[in-house]
N, C-alpha and C positions, 0 to 999 in steps of 0.2 A: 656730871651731866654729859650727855652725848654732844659730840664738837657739833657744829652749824656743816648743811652741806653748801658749799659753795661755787659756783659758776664764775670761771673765770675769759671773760669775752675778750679777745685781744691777744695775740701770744708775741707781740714784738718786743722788744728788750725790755721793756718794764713788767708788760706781761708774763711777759715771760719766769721773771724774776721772781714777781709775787705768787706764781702759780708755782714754781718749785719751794717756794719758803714754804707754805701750805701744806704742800703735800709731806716737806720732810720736818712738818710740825704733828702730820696725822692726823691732818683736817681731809674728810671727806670731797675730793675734787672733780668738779667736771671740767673742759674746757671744750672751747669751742674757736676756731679761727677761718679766715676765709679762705685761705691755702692749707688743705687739709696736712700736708707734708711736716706744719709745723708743729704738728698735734703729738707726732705717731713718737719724738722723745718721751713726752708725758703719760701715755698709753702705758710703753715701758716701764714709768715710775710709779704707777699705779693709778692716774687721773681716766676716767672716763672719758671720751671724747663723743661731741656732740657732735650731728652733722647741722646745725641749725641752731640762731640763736635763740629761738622757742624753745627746740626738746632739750636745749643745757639750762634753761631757765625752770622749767616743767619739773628737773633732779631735783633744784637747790632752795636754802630758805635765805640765801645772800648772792645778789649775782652783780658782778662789778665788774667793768668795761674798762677799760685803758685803751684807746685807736688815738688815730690821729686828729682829725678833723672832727667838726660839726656832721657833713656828710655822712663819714663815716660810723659817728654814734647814732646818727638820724635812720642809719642802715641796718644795726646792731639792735636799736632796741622797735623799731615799728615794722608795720607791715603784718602782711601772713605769719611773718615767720620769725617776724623781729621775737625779741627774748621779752617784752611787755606782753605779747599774747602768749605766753606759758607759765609767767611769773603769778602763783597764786595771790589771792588775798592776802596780805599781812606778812609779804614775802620784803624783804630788806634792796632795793637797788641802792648802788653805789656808781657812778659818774665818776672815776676817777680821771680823766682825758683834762687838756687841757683845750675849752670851749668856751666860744661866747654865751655871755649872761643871757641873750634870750632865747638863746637853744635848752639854757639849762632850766629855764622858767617855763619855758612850753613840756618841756618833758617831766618837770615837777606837776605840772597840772595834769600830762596824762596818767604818770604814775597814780595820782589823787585819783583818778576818776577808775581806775583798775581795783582801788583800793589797799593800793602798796606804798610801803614807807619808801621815803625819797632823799636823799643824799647827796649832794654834789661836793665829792671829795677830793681834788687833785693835790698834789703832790710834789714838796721840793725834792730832790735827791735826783741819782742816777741810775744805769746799773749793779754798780757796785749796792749802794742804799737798797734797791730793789731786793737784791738777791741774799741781802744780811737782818733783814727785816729793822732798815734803819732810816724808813722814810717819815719825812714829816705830813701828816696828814693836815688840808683848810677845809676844811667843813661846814658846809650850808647847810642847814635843813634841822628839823626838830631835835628838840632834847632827846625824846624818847626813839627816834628812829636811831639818831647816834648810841644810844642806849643799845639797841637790839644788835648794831654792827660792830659795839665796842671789841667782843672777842676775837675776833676778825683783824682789826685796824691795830688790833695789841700786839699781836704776829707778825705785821709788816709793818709796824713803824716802832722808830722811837720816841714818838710825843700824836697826840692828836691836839689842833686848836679847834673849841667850835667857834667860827665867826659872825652868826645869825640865820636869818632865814635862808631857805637858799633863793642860788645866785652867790649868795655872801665869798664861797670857798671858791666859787668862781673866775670871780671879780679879784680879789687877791692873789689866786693866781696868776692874770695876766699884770698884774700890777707888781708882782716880783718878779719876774720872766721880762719884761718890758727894762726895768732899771739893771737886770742881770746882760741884757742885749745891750744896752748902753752903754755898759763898763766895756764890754770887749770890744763893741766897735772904737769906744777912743782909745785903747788900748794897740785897734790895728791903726789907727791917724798917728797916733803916739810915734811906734814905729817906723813908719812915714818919712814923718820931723826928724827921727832919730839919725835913719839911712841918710836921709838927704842933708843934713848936716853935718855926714863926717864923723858921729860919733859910737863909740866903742858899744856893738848893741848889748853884749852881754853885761858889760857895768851898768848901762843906763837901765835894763830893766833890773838890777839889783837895786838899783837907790828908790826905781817906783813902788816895787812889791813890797820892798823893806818900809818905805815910807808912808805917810800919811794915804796916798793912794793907792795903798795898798790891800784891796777888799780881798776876800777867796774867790769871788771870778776872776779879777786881775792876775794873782797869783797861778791860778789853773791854766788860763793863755797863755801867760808870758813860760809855765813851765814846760807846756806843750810844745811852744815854738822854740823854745834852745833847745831840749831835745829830739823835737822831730816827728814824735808821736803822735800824730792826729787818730788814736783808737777810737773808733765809737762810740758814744756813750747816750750821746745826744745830737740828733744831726741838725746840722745849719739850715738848713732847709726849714724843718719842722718849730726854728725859733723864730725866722723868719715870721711863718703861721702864726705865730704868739704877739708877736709885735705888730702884724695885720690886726688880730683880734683887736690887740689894746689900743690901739688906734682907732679902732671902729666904736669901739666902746666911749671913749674918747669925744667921739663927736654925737653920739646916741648923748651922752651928758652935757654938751654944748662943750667940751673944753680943747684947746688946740696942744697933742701933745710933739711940744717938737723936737724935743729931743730922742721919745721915739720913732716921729718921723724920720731923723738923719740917721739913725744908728739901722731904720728899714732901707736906708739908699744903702747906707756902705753893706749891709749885707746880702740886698741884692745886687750888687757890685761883685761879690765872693760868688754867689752862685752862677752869676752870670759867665765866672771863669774858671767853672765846672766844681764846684767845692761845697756843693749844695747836699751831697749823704755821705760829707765827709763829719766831724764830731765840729759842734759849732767854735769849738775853737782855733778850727782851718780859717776863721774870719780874720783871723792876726796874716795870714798868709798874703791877705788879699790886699795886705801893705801897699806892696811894688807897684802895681796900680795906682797904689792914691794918689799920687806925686803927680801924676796929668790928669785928674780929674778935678774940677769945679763941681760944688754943690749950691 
């Protein structure tokens, strides 16, 4: 069977990621980004590039978004030009971003009303996951839509879960992204405690990671901060975003989440000392501070 053509909207690290697994699968690829500049690698690699997220939609029978924000999907898919006015009947969207649940429910009902299957798919992983086709896919939306996008989702990940309607892939995402913000912020309080009492940092983060509190985000900060490495991969800033969301989500359900609340201070505490598009595990940096702040 001929592969699916695919429209890939977003070309920032993830995007970017998923758009070159694609192509070096010999999946048919358009992409399309708002800085044309970051196109013109893909061009090279064979991807078509759209000037518009209409005429990359208008190629493809799957077109999946990864941006940052609500705004920015709000940007990507409406409008003249958005990629819902090119996307035919019976054409596959995928929402991979991570976004609040009622951006993702307003845009299932206009997908419905285009008559296009609807997906709200974000995504654990990083770049590395992105670019090895080793992402975990949460998945909202029908049987049969995951169905149509299954060959697609099989290239860039290593597992798909479907979690109900959508929203569902939604809602899970900020609900691991929110407890994944909370490991590293007390991981930078941790350090804190550490410095200011004297004790030997590199042993003390050996006994936490080796220990009971020892998750793989723990492990990922505390590896970052002995070596030094703040690359990439996911910036502080954009988890920030996530922990906004879940928050907001949070009270949309009546519940007070507080401990994503404080893990939102300490890392607007980080950004506010410039460490905001650095990899959210610059949040550990933002230690030295804590010691004179009150929460």
């Amino acid at each position: 069977m001929a592969k699916q053509h695919v429209a890939i909207l977003g070309l920032g690290i993830m995007g970017s990621g998923m758009a070159s697994r694609l192509l070096a699968s010999d999946f048919p690829v358009t992409v399309y980004n708002r800085n044309p500049a970051k196109a013109a690698p893909f061009a090279k690699a064979g991807a078509s590039v759209a000037d518009s997220p209409r005429a990359a939609a208008q190629r493809s029978e799957v077109i999946l978004s990864m941006v940052a924000d609500d705004q920015a999907s709000r940007d990507i898919w409406l409008g003249e030009s958005g990629a819902l006015n090119g996307a035919a009947p019976g054409s596959t969207l995928i929402e991979s971003s991570t976004l609040t649940v009622p951006w993702i429910q307003e845009l299932a009902a206009a997908a419905a009303g285009k008559g296009c299957n609807f997906l709200d798919a974000p995504v654990t992983g990083t770049k590395p996951h992105a670019e090895s086709g080793e992402l975990l896919f949460l998945v909202g939306g029908s049987a049969s839509a995951l169905a149509n996008a299954q060959p697609v989702l099989a290239v860039l990940g290593r597992d798909v879960i479907h979690l109900g309607p959508n929203g569902s892939g939604a809602l899970m995402k900020l609900i691991n992204n929110f407890m994944a913000a909370v490991q590293a912020a007390s991981l930078a309080e941790a350090v804190a405690l550490i410095t200011a009492g004297g004790l030997d940092r590199e042993k003390a983060l050996s006994i936490l990671t080796d220990g009971v509190p020892g998750s793989p985000m723990l492990k990922r900060v505390a590896a970052r901060l002995s070596s030094g490495d703040f690359t990439l991969n996911f910036s502080l800033r954009l988890m920030a975003k996530d922990l906004t969301y879940a928050l907001s989500e949070g009270s949309r359900q009546q519940l007070d989440l507080q401990t994503a609340a404080a893990a939102l201070r300490v890392f607007k505490d980080a950004i506010d000392q410039g460490f905001g598009e650095e990899d959210l595990s610059a949040v550990a940096k933002s230690s030295r501070e804590l010691r004179t702040r009150r929460y």
